[in-house]
Structure formats: C-alpha cells, structure tokens
N, C-alpha and C positions, 0 to 999 in steps of 0.2 A: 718725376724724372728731372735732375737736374740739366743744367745747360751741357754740361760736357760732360754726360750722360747721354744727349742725344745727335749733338753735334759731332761726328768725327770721331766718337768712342772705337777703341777695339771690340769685335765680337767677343763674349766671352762665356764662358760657361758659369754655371753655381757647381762647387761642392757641396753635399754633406756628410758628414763623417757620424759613423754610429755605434755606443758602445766602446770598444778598445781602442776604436778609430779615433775615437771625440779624444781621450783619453792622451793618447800617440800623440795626437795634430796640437793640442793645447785649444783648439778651436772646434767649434759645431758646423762653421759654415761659411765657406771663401768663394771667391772666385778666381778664375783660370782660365788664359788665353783657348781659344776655340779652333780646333782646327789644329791642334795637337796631337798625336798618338795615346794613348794610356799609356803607356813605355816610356812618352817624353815625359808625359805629366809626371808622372811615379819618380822619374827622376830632380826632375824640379820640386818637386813635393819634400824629397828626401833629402835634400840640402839645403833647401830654407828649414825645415822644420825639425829634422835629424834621423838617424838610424831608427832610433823606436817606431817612426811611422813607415818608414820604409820597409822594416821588417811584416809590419803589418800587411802593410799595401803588396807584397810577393804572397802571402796566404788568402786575402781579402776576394771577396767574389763583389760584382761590381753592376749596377743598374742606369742606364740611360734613358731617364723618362719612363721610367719604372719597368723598362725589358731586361734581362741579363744583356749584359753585355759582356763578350768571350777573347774578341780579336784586338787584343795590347796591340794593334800596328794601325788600326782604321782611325781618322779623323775624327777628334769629338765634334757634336756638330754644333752649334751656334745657338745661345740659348738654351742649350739641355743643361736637365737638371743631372747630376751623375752622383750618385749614393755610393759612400763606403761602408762594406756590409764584412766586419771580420766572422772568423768562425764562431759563432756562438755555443756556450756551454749550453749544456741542458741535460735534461733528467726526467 
C-alpha cells in the first residue's frame, strides 16, 4: 500500500467489468468513490467512458461481494468488490 493509499485516501470501491462489460468500459477493472448509489455510479461511468457502457450498465445484473445486488439507490459500501455481469448469450 502506498502512502497516499493509506493516509487520508477516499473510501473506494473496485469495479469489474465482464464480457460485454470489459468490452463497453475499454477496462477489466476500476475504482470508484464508495458511498455512491448504483444510479450515481451508472451515471458517472457513462460519461467518463460513453453510451456503449451505459447501455450496458441499464440491462447489466450486478454483484457486491458476490451477492446480487438489486437497489440502484442503496450506498455501495467501502471496499466492495461490485461485478458487472451483462446478459449473457448461451445455448
């Protein structure tokens, strides 16, 4: 851990993106203020990084520390890891 890593950092969360997600984002794997909505995030996500992942991120089903997570308005919490899971093909 670096110095200003432990000193006085913001809380933050990790993203990862998977599949169409990875695709969308140009990235596998960010971080993100803690203590956000999914609602904010989703929209912060979709203007650094543009509509294709945004489009995503409105179909995408989504994991915090690997539970579903359903309520776009609750607080991500500090440290979670939060997975972006778009729909997947299959057969």
């Amino acid at each position: 851990m670096s110095g200003s890593e432990s000193s006085g950092a913001s809380p933050t969360i990790t993203i990862r993106y998977f599949a169409g997600a990875r695709a969308a984002a140009g990235v596998g794997e960010e971080t993100a203020p803690a203590g956000w909505s999914l609602e904010k995030l989703a929209a912060d996500l979709t203007a650094r990084r543009g509509p294709a992942l945004g489009r995503v991120l409105e179909i995408a089903s989504f994991l915090v520390d690997g539970v579903v997570w359903r309520d776009r308005q609750a607080a991500l919490p500090a440290g979670a890891t939060l997975d972006v899971l778009p729909p997947f093909a299959g057969g």
